[in-house]
C-alpha positions as CSV (number, residue, x, y, z in Angstrom):
1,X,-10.0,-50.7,-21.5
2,X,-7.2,-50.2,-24.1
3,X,-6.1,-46.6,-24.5
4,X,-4.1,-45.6,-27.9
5,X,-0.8,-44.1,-28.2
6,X,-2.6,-40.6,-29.0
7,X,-5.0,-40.5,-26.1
8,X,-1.5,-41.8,-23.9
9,X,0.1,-39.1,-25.3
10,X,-2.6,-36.1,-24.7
11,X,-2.7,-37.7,-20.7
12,X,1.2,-37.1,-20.3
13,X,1.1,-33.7,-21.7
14,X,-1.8,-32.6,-19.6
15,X,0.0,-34.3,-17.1
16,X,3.3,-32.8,-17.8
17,X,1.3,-29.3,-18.1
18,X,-0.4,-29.4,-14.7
19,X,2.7,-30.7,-12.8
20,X,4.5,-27.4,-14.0
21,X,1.4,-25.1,-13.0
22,X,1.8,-27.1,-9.8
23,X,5.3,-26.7,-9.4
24,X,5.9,-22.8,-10.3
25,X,2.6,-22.1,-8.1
26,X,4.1,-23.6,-5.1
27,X,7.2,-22.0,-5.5
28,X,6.6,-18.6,-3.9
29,X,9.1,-16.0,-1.5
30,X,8.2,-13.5,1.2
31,X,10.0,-10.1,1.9
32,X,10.4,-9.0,5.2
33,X,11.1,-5.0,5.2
34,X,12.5,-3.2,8.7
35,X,12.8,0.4,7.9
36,X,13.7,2.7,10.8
37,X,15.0,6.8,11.0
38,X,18.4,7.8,11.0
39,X,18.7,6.9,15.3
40,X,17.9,3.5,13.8
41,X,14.4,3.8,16.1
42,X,11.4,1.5,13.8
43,X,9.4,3.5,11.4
44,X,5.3,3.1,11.5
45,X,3.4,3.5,8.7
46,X,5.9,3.5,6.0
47,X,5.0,2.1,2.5
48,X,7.1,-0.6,1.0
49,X,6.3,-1.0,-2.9
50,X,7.3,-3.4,-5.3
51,X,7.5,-3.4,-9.1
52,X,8.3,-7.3,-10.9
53,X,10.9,-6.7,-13.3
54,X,9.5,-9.2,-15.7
55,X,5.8,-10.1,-16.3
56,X,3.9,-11.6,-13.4
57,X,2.2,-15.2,-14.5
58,X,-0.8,-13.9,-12.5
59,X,-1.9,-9.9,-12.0
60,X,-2.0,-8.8,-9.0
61,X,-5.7,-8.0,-8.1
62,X,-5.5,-4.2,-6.2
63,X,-7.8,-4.5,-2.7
64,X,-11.4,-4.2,-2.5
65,X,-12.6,-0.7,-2.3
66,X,-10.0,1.4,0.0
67,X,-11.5,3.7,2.8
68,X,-10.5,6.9,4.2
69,X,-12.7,6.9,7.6
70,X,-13.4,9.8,9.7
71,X,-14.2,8.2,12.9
72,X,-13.4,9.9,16.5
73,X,-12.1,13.0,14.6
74,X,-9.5,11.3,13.4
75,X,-9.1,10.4,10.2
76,X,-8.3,6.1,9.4
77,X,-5.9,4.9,8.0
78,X,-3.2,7.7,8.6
79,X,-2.1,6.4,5.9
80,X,-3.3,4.7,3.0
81,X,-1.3,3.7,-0.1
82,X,-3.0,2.9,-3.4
83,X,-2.4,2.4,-6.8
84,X,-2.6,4.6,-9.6
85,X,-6.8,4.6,-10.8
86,X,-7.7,3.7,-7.5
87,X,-11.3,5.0,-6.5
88,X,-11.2,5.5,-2.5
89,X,-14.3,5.8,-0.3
90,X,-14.9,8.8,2.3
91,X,-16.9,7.4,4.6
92,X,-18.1,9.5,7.6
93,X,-19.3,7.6,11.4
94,X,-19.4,10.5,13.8
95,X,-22.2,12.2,15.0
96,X,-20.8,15.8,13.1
97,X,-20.3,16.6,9.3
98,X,-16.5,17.0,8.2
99,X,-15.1,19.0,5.0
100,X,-12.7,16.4,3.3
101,X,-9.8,18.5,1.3
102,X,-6.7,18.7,-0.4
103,X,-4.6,21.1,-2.2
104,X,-2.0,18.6,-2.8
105,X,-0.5,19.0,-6.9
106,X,-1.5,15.0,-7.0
107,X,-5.0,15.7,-6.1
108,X,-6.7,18.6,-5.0
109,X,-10.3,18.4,-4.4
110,X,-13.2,19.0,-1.4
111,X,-15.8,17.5,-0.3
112,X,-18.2,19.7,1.1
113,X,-20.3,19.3,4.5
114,X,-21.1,15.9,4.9
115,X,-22.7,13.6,7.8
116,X,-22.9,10.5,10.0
117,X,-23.0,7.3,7.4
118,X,-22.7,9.6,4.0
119,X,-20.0,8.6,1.9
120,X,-17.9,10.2,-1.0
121,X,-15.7,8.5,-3.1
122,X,-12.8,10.1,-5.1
123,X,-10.7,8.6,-7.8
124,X,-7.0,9.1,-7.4
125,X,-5.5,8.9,-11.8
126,X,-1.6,10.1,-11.1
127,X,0.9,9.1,-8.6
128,X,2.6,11.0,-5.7
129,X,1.7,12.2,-2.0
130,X,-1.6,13.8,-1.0
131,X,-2.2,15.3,2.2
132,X,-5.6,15.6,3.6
133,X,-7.2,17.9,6.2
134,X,-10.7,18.8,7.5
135,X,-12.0,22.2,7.3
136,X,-14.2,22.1,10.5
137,X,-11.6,19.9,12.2
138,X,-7.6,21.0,12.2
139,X,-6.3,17.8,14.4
140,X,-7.0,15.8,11.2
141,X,-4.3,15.0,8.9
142,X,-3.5,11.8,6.9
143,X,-2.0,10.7,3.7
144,X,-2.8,9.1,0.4
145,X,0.4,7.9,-1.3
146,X,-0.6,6.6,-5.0
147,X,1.6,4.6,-6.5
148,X,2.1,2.7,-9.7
149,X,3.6,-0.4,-8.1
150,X,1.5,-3.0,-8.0
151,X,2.6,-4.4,-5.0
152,X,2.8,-2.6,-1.9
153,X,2.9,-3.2,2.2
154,X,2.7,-0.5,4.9
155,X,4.8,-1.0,8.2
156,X,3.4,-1.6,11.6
157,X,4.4,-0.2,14.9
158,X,7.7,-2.4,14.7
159,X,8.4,-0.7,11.4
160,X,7.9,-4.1,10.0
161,X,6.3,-4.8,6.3
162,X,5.7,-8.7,5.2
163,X,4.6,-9.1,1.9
164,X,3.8,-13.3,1.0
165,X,3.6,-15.1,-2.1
166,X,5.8,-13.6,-4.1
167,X,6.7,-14.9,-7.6
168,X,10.0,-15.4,-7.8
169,X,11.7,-12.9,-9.9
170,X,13.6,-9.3,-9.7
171,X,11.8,-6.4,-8.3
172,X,12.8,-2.7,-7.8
173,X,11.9,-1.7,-4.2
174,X,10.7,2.0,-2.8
175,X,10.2,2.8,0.5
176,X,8.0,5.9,1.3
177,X,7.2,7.8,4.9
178,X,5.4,10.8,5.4
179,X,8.2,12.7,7.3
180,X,10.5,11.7,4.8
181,X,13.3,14.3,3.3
182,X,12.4,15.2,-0.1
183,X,16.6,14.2,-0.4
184,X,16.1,11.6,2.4
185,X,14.2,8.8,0.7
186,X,16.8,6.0,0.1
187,X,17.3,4.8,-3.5
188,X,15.5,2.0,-5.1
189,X,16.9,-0.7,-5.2
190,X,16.9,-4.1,-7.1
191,X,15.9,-7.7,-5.4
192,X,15.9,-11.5,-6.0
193,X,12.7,-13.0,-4.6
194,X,13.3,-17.2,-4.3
195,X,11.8,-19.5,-2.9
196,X,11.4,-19.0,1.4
197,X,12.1,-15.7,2.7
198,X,14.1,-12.8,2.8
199,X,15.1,-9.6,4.5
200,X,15.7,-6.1,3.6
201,X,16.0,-3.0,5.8
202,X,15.6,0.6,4.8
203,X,16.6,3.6,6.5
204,X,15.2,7.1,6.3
205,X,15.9,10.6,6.7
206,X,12.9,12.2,8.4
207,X,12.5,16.0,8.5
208,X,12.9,17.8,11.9
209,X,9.7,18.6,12.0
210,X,6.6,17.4,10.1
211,X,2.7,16.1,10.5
212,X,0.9,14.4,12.2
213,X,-1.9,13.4,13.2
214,X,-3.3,14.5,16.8
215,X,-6.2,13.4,19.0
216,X,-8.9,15.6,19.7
217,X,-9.4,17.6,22.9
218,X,-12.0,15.5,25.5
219,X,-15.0,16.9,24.5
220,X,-13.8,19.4,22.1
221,X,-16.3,18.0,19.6
C-alpha cells in the first residue's frame, strides 16, 4: 500500500517525537547523600531535600497519605518530612488513648483523648520544624519537618539518603536533622544531576544536648 509524502511525513515526526520522549525519559541520575556530626560518626534520620532549578518535565507526585503512628508508645516515624499542604494521618494501634500536641510556631495544635484504631488527620500549610509530644505519655517525641521542596529523602542508620530518577538538571540541596544548631545547618548548596550517579556528603553541627525519643519502661503502660 502506497503511502504519500504527507502521511511519510506525519510518521517521522511522530517518530522523531517519541524517540526524544524516549531518550530524555531514559536519561535519569541518582544522588547519593552521607551526612554525619562534626566526629564524622553517620547521621540517622536526617532529611535531604531538593529543589530543580528549572521546571521539571514531569511533577513530582508527593506520597500517598503520610502517617504519624503511635504504636508501642512510641510515636513512628521519628521523623517524618512533608511538603508544604501536606494532610498527615494520626493513627492510634495501642490498647490506651494518647493526646497528640504541639506548640511548635509551624503548627500548634491538639488532638484530644483518642483510642485504639481512631485516627486524626492534620494539615500541615507553612514550612519549618514541628515537635510533637503526648500528654498522657512524656517518652514520646518526634518530628514533622515541612518543607517546600519537592523532593526529599531521609537517612537511614548509615546516615545514607538515595534519591533515583532524577531529571537531569541543577538543584539546590538542604540537609536538615533534629539536633541540628540553629547556626549548625550547612549551607545549601547548588548540584548537577547527569546521567548515572553521584555523591555528596553533608556534615552537621548537632547541639550538645537535644531530643529524643525514648522507649517506655516494661510495663509502664
Amino acid at each position: 500500500m502506497r503511502m504519500t509524502l504527507r502521511k511519510i511525513l506525519g510518521v517521522m515526526v511522530t517518530l522523531g517525537t517519541l524517540s526524544s520522549f524516549l531518550a530524555s525519559a531514559a536519561v535519569a541520575g541518582n544522588l547519593i547523600v552521607s551526612v554525619s556530626n562534626k566526629k564524622g560518626e553517620s547521621l540517622e534520620n536526617a532529611v535531604v531535600m531538593l529543589t530543580p532549578q528549572f521546571t521539571l518535565s514531569t511533577p513530582v507526585v508527593a506520597a500517598d497519605s503520610p502517617e504519624m503512628r503511635q504504636e508501642g508508645a512510641l510515636f513512628s516515624p521519628f521523623v517524618l518530612p512533608v511538603k508544604v499542604g501536606t494532610k498527615v494521618s494520626f493513627p492510634n494501634f495501642d490498647e490506651f488513648r494518647h493526646h497528640v500536641y504541639s506548640f511548635s510556631k509551624t503548627k500548634r495544635f491538639e488532638l484530644r483523648l483518642y483510642g485504639k484504631d481512631e485516627t486524626n488527620f492534620i494539615t500541615f500549610e507553612k514550612p519549618g520544624i514541628v515537635a510533637l509530644g503526648c500528654n498522657i505519655h512524656d517518652n514520646m517525641l518526634s518530628y514533622i519537618y515541612v518543607t517546600e521542596a519537592p523532593i526529599m529523602k531521609k537517612t537511614d542508620a548509615n546516615g545514607t539518603a538515595t534519591l533515583t530518577d532524577l531529571e537531569p538538571g541543577q538543584y539546590k540541596m538542604e540537609i536538615w536533622h533534629p539536633g541540628v544548631k540553629r547556626k549548625g545547618m550547612p549551607t545549601p548548596k547548588i548540584i548537577t544531576i547527569a546521567d548515572g550517579n553521584r555523591s555528596e556528603s553533608g556534615q552537621l553541627d548537632l547541639r550538645r544536648v537535644w531530643g529524643i525519643q525514648t522507649q517506655p519502661a516494661e510495663g509502664q503502660y
